[in-house]
C-alpha positions as CSV (number, residue, x, y, z in Angstrom):
1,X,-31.9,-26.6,-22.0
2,X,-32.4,-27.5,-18.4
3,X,-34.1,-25.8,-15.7
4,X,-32.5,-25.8,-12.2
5,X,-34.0,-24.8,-9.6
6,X,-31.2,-25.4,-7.4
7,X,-28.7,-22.5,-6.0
8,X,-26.1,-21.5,-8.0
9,X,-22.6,-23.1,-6.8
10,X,-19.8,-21.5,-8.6
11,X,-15.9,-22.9,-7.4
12,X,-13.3,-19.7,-7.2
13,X,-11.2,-21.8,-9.2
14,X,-13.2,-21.6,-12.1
15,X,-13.7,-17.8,-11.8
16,X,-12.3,-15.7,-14.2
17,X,-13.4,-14.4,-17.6
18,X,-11.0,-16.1,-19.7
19,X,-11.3,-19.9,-18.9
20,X,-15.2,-20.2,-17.6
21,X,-18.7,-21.7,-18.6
22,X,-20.6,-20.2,-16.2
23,X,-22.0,-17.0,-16.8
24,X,-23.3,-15.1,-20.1
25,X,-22.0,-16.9,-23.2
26,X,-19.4,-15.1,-25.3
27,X,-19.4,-17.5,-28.1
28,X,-22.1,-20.0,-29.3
29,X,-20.1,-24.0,-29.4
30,X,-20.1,-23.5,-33.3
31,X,-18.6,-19.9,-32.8
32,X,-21.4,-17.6,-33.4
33,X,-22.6,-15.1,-31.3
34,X,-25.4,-15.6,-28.7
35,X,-28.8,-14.1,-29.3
36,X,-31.7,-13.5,-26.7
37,X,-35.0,-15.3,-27.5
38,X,-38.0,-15.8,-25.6
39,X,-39.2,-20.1,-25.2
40,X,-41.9,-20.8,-27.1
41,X,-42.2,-24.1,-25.3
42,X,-45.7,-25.2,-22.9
43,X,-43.5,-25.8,-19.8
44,X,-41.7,-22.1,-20.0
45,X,-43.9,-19.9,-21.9
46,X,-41.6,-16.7,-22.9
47,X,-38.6,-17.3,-20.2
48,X,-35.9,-15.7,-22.0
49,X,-32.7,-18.1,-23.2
50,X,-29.7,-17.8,-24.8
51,X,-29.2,-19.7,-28.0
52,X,-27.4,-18.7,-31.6
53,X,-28.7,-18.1,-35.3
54,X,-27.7,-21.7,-35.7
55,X,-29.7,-23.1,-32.8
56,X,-32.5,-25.0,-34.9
57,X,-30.6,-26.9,-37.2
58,X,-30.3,-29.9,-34.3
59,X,-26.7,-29.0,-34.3
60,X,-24.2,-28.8,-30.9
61,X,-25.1,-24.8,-30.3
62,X,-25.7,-23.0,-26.9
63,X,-28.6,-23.2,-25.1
64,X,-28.8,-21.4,-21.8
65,X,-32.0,-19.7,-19.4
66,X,-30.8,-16.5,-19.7
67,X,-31.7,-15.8,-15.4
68,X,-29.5,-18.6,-14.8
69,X,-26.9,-17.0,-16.7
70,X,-27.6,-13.9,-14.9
71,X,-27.6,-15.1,-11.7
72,X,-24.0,-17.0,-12.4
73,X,-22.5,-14.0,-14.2
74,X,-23.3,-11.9,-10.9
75,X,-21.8,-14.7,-8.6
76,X,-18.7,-14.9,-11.2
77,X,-18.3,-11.2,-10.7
78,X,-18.9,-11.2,-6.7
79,X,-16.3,-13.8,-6.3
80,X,-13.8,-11.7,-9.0
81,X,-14.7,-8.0,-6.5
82,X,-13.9,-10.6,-3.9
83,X,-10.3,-11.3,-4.5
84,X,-9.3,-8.0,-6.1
85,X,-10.5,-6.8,-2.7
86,X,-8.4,-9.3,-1.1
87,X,-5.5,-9.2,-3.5
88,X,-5.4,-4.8,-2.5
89,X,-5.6,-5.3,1.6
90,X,-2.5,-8.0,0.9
91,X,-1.0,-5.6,-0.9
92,X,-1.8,-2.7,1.5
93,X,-0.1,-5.0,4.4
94,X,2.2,-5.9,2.7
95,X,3.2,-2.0,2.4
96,X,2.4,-1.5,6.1
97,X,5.1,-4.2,6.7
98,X,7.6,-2.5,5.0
99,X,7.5,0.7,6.1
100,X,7.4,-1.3,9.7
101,X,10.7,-2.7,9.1
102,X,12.3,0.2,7.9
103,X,11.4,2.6,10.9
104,X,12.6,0.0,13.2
105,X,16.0,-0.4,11.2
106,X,16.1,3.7,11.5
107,X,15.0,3.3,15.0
108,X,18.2,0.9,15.5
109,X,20.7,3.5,14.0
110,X,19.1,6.0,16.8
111,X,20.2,3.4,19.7
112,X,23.6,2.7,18.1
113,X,24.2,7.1,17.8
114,X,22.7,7.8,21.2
115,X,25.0,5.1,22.6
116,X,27.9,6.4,20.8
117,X,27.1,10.0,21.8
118,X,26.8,8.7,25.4
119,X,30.2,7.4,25.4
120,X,31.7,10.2,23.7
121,X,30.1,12.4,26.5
122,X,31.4,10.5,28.9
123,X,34.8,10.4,27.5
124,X,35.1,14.2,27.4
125,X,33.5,14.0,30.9
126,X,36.9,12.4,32.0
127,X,39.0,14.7,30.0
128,X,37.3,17.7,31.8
129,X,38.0,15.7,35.3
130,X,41.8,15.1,34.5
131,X,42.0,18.9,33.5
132,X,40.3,20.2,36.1
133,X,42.7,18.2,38.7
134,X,45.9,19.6,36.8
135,X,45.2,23.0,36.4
136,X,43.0,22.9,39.1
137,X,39.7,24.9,39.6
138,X,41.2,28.4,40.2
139,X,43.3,28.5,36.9
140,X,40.2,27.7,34.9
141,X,38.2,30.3,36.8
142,X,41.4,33.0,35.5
143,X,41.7,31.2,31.6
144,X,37.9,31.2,31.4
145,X,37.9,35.2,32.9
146,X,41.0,35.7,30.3
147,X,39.0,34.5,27.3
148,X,35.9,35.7,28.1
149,X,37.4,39.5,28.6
150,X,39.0,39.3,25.3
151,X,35.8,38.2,23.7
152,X,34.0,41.3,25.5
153,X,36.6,43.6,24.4
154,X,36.4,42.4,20.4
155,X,32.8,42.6,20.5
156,X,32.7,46.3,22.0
157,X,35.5,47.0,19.1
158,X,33.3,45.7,16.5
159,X,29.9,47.5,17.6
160,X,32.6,50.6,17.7
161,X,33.6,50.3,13.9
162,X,30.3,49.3,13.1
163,X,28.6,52.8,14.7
164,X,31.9,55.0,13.0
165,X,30.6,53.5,9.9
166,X,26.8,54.3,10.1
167,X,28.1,57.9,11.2
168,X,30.1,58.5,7.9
């Protein structure tokens, strides 16, 4: 093992559970589990490590200061929060976006019917003109006077029938 007593440095593209070395060990390099012991050694008296069952035998096993690891794990998972944070708000304007586009594309169906409706308005405009200037103002008065005496007479009918029927 080696102490450090330099910072931590951890590159994003190494982050990620699956494919890393920094960290807490998952696996010992002869594929057993890591265990927590305590040095025994003068130079770091009881500073914890990690290390496997198999760490004695002079083999190629782990051997890690279990603060290091620590403080690695806790960068590893900073970094991870990091980009899910910045994966969500790309997402989130990415939605934002969207919705952006379609309210304007709504918006543009809005001009193209209130455009349409204003010619159409205008149109009858013209047809009311040209009426008007053949029948002339008088004869409208008189058709409008016909039509809206013949309304006033079918209405009183109706509220007639309708009071004959409460009565009976």
């Amino acid at each position: 093992m080696s102490s450090s007593n330099s910072a931590i440095s951890m590159d994003r593209r190494t982050v990620g559970r699956n494919n890393r070395e920094g960290g807490i060990p998952r696996k010992c390099h002869c594929g057993a589990p890591p265990i927590v012991r305590n040095s025994l050694g003068r130079e770091y008296p009881g500073r914890r490590y990690y290390t496997c069952e198999m760490g004695e035998d002079g083999g190629a096993h782990i051997g890690k200061w279990w603060d290091e690891a620590m403080m690695e794990e806790a960068t590893i998972l900073m970094l991870e929060m990091e980009d899910e944070t910045d994966r969500m708000q790309r997402s989130k304007i990415e939605k934002i976006r969207k919705n952006i586009q379609t309210h304007r594309e709504e918006m543009e169906h809005l001009y193209d019917l209130h455009g349409e409706h204003q010619t159409a308005v205008a149109m009858m405009k013209e047809v009311i003109v040209k009426k008007s200037d053949v029948m002339g103002v008088k004869a409208m008065k008189a058709e409008i006077a016909k039509k809206s005496d013949g309304i006033a007479v079918e209405l009183r009918n109706m509220f007639l029938s309708s009071v004959q029927l409460d009565g009976n």
